[in-house]
Backbone as a chain_set.jsonl record, in Angstrom:
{"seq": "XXXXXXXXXXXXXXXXXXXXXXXXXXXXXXXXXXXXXXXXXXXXXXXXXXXXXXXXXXXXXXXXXXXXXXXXXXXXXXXXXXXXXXXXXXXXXXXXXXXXXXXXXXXXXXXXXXXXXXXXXXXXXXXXX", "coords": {"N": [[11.902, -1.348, 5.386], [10.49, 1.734, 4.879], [11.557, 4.628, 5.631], [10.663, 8.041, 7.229], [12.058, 11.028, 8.1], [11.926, 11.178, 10.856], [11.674, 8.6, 11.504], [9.477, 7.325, 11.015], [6.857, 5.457, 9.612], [6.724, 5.941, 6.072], [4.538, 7.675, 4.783], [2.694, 8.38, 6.802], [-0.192, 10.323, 7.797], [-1.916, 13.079, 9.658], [-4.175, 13.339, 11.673], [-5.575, 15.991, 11.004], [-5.23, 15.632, 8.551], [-6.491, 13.292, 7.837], [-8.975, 13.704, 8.117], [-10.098, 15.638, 5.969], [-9.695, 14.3, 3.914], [-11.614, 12.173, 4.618], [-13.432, 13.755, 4.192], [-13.433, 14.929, 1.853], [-14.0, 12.69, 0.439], [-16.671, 12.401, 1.545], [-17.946, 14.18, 0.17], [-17.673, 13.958, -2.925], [-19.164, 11.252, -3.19], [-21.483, 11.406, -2.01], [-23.967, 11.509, -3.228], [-24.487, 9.2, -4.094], [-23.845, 7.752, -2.08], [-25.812, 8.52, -0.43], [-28.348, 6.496, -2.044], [-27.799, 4.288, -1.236], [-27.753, 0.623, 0.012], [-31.138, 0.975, -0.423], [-31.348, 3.291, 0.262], [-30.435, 3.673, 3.026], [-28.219, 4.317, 3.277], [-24.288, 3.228, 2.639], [-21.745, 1.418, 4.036], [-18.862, 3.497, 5.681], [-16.469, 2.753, 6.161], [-13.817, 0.176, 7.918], [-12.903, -1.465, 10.796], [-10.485, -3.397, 12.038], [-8.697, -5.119, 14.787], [-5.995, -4.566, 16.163], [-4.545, -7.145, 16.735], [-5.184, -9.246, 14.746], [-4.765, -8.23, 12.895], [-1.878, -8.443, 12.855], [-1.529, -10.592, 12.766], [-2.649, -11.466, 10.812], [-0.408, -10.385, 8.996], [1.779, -11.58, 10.231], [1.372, -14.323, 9.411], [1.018, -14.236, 6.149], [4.283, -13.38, 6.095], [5.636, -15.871, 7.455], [4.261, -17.615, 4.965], [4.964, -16.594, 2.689], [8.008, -15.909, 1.369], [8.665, -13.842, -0.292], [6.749, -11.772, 0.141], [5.79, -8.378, 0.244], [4.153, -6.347, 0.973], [0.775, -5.069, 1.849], [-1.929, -4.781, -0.486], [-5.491, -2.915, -0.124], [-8.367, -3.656, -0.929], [-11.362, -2.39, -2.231], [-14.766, -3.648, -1.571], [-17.95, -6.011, -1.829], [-20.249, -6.873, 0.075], [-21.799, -9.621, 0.389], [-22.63, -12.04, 1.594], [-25.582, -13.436, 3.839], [-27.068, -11.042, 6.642], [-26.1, -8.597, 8.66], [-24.563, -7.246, 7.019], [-24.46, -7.318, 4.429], [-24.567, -6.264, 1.541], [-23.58, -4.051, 1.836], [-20.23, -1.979, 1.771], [-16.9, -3.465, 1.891], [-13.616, -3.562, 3.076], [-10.919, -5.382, 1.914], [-7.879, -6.795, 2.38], [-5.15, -7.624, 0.793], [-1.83, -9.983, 0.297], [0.925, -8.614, -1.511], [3.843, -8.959, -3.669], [6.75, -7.771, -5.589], [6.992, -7.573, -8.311], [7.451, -8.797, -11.009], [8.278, -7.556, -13.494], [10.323, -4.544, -15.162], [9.668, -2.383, -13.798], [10.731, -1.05, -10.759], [8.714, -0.062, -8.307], [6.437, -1.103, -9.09], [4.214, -3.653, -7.7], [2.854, -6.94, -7.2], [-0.303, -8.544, -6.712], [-0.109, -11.271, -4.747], [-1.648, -13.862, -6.052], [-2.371, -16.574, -5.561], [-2.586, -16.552, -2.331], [-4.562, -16.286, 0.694], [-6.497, -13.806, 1.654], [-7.296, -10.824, 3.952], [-10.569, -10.115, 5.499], [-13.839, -9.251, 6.741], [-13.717, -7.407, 8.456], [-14.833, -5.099, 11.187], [-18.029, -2.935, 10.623], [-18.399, -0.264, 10.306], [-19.496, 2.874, 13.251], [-22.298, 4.514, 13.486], [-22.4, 2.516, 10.287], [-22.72, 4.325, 8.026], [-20.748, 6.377, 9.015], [-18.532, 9.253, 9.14], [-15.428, 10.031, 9.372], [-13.96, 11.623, 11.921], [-15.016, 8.797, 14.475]], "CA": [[10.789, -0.414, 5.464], [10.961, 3.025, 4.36], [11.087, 5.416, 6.929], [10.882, 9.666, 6.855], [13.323, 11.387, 8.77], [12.025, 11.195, 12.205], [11.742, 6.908, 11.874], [7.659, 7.124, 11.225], [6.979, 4.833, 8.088], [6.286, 6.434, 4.749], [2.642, 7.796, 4.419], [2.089, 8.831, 8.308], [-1.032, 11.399, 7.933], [-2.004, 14.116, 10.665], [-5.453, 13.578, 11.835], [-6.495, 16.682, 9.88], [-5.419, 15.363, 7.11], [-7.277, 12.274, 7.747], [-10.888, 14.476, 8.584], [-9.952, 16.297, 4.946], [-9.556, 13.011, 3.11], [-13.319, 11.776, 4.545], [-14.738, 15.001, 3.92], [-13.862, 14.72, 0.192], [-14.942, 11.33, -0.076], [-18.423, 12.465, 1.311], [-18.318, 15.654, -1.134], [-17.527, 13.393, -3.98], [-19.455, 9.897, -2.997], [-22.234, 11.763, -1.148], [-24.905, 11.197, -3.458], [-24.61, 7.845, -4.487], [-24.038, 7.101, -0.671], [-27.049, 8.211, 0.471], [-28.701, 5.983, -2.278], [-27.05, 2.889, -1.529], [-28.705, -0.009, 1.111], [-32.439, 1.614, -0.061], [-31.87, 5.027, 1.079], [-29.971, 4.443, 4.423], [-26.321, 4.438, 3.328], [-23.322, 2.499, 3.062], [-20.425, 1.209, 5.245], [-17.825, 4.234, 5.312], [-14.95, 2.129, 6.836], [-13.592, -1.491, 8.109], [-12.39, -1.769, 11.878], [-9.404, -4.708, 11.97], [-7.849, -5.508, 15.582], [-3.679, -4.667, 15.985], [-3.605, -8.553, 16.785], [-5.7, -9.599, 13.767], [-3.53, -7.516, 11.507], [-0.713, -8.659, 13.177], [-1.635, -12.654, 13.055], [-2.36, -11.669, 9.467], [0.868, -9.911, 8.828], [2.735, -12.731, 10.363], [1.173, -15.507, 8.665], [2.022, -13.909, 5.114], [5.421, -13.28, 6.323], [5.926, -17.287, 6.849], [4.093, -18.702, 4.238], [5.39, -15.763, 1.008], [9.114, -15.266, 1.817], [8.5, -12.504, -1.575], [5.449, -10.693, 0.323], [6.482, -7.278, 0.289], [3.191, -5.687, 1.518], [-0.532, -5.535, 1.984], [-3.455, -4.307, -1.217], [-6.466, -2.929, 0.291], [-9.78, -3.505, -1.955], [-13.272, -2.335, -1.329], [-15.668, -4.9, -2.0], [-19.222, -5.123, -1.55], [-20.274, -8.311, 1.233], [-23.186, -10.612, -0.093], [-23.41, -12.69, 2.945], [-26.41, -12.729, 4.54], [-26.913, -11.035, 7.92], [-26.112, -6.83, 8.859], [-23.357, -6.455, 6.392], [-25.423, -7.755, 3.259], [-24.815, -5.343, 0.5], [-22.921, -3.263, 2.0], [-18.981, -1.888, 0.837], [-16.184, -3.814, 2.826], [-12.364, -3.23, 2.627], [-10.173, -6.534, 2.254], [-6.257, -6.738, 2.218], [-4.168, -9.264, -0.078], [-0.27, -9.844, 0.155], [1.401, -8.292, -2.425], [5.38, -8.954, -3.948], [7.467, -7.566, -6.107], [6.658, -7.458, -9.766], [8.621, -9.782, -12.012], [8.948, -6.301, -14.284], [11.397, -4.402, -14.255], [9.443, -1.402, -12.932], [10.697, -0.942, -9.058], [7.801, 0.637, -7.657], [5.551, -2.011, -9.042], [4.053, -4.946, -6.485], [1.56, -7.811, -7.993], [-0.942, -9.524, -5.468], [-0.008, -13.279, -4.46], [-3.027, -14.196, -6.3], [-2.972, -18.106, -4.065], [-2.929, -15.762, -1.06], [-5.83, -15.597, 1.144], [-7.024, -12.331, 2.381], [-8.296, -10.255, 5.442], [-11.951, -9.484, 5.717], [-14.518, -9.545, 7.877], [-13.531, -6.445, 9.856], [-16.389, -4.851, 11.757], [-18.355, -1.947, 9.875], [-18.31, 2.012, 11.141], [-20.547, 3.053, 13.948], [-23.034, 3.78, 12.44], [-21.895, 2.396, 8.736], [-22.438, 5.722, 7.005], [-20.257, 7.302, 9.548], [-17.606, 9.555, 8.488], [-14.229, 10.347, 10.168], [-14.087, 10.228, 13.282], [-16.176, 7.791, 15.13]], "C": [[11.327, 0.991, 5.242], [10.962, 4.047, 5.183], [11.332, 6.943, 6.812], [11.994, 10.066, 8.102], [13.477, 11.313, 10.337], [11.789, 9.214, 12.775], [10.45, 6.538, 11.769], [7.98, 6.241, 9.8], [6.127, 5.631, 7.429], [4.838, 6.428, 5.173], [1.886, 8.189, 5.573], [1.302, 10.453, 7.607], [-1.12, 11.984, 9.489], [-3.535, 13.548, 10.698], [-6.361, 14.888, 10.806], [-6.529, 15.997, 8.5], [-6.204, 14.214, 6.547], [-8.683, 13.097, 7.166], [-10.915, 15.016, 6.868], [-10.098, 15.148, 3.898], [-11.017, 12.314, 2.966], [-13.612, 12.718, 4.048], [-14.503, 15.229, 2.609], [-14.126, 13.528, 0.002], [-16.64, 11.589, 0.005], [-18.45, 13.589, 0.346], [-18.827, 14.813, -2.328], [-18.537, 12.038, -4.367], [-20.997, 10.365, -2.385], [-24.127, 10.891, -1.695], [-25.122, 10.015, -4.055], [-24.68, 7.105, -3.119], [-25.183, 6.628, 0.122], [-28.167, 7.337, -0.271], [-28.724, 4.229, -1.909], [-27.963, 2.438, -0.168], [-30.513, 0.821, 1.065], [-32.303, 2.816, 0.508], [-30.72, 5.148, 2.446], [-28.61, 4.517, 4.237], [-25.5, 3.635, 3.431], [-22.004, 2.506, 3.533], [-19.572, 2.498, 4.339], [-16.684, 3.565, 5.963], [-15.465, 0.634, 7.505], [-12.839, -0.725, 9.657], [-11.452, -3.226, 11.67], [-8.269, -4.048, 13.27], [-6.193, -5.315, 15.513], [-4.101, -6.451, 16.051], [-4.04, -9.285, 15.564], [-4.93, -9.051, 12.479], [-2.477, -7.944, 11.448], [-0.489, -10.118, 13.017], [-1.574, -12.379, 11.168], [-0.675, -11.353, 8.424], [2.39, -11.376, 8.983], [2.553, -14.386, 9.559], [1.832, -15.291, 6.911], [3.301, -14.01, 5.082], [6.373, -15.076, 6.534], [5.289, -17.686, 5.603], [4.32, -18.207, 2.717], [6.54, -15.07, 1.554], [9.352, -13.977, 0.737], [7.959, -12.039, -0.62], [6.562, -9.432, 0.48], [5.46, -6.038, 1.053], [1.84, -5.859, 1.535], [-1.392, -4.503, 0.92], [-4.223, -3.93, -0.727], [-7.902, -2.825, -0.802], [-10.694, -3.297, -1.214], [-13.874, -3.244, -2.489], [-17.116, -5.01, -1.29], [-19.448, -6.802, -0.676], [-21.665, -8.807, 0.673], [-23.451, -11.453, 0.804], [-24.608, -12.381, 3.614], [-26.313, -12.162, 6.196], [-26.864, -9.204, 7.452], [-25.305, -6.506, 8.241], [-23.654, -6.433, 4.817], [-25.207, -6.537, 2.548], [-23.807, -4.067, 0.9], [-20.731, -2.959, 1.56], [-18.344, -2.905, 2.391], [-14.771, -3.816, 2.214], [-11.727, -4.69, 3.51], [-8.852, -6.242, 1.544], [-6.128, -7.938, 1.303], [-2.716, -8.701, 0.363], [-0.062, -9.512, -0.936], [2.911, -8.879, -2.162], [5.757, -8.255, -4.921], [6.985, -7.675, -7.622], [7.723, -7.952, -9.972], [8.731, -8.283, -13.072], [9.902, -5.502, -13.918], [11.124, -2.687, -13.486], [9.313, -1.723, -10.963], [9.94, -1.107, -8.174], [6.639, -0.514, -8.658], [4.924, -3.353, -8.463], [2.623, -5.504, -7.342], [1.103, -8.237, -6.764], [-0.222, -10.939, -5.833], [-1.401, -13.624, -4.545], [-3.524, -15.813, -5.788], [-2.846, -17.58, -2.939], [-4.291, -15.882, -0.343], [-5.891, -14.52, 1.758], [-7.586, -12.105, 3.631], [-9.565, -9.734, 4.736], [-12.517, -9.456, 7.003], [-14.035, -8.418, 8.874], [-14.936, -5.921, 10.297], [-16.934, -3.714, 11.009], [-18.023, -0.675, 11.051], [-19.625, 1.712, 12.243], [-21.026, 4.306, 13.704], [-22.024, 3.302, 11.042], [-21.734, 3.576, 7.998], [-21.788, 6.852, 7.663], [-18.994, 8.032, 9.513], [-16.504, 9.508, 9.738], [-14.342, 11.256, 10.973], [-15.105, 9.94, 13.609], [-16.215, 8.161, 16.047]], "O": [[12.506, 1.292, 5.427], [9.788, 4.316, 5.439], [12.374, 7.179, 6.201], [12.577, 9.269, 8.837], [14.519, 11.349, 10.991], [11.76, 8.731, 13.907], [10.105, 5.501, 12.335], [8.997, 6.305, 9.109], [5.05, 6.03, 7.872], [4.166, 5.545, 5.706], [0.667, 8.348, 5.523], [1.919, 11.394, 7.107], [-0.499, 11.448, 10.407], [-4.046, 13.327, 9.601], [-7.388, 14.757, 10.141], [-7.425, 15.849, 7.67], [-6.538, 14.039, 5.375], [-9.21, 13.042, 6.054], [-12.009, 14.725, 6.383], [-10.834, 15.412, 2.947], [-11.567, 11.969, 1.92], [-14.334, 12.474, 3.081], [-15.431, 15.805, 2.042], [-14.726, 13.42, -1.067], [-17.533, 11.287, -0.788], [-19.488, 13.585, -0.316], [-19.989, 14.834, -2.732], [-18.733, 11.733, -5.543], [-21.758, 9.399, -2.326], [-24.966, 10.215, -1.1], [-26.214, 9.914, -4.615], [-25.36, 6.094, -2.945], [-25.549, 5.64, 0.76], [-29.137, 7.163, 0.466], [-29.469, 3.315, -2.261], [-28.627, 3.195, 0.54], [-31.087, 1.179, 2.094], [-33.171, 3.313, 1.225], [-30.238, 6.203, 2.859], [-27.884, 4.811, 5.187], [-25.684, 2.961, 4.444], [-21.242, 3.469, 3.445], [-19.5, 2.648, 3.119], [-15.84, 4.397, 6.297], [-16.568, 0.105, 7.636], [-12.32, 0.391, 9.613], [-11.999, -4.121, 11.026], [-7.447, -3.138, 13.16], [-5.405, -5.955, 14.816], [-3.766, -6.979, 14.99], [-3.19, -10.103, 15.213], [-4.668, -9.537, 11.379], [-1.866, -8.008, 10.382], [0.592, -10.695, 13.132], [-0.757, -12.895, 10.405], [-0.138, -11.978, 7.51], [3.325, -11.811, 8.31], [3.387, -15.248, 9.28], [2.787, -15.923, 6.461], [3.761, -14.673, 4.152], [7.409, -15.394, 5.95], [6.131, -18.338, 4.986], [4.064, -18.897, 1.73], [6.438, -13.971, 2.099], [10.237, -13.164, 1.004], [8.905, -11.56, 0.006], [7.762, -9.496, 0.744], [5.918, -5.026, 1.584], [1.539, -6.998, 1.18], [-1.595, -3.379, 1.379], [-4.353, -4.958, -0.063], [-8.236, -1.763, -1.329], [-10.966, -3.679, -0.076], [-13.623, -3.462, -3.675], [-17.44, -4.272, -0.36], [-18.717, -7.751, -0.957], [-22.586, -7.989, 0.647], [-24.646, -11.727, 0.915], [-24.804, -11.227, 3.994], [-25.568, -12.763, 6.97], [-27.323, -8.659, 6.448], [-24.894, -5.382, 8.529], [-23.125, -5.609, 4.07], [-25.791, -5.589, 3.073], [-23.411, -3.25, 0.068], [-20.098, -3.899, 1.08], [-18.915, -3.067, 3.47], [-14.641, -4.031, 1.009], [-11.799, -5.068, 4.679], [-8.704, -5.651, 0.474], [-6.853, -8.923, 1.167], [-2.412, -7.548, 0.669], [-0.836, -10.034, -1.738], [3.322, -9.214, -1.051], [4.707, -7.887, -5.447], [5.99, -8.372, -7.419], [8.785, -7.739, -9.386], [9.93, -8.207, -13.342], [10.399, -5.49, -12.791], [11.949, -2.001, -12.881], [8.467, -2.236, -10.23], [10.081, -1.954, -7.292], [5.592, 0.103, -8.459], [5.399, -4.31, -9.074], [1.722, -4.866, -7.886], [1.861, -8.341, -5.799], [0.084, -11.451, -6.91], [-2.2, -13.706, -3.612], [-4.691, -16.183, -5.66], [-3.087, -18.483, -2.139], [-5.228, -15.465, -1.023], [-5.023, -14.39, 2.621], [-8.218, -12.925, 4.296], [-9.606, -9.098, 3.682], [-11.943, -9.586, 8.084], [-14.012, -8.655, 10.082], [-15.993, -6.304, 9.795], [-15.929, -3.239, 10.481], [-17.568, -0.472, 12.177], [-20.444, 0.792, 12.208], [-20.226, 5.242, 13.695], [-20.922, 3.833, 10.908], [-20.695, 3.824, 7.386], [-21.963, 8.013, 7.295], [-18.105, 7.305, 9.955], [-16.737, 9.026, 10.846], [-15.203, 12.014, 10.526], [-16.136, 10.523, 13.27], [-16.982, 7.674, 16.877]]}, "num_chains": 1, "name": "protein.A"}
């Protein structure tokens, strides 16, 4: 794992920098947002459990001695029920690229994925909850 100088892993944000990150997504996304679900808005974020991450984490880790890390996709949920239509963010395992670029990782496309995390409270609710 890659770690910055004080032992945090690569990519540790500041809370502001989080709040700055939503608040250009709604700048940018705003008006298509408030179209989406008929008018009332869709999911701004996925909730996923430490132990659910962690069951997922570990299961990859036995069953793709490659995995090298986790994809996150947004994806839109067609199930019926309160999530129907709305965006949802699912993980895949990634490995290593057979190329010979470094910094390139392919999904383990026979992988199964995380979903199903819980939506925002409300769904169209920005950073923080």
């Amino acid at each position: 794992m890659e770690q910055t100088e004080n032992g945090l892993p690569k990519g540790i944000i500041t809370s502001t920098e989080a709040k700055v990150l939503s608040d250009e997504w709604t700048n940018l996304r705003k008006e298509a947002n408030d179209k989406a679900q008929g008018g009332t808005g869709d999911n701004r974020s996925s909730w996923y459990s430490l132990d659910d991450l962690q069951a997922f984490i570990n299961s990859v880790k036995e069953k793709y001695e490659t995995a090298n890390g986790l994809r996150f996709y947004l994806g839109v949920n067609k199930d019926a029920g309160k999530g129907n239509g709305l965006t949802t963010i699912f993980m895949v395992p990634t490995e290593p690229s057979t190329e010979d670029d470094d910094d390139l990782n392919t999904d383990i496309t026979d992988a199964d994925g995380l979903d199903r995390g819980s939506n925002g409270h409300p769904p169209i609710g920005a950073y923080p909850q």
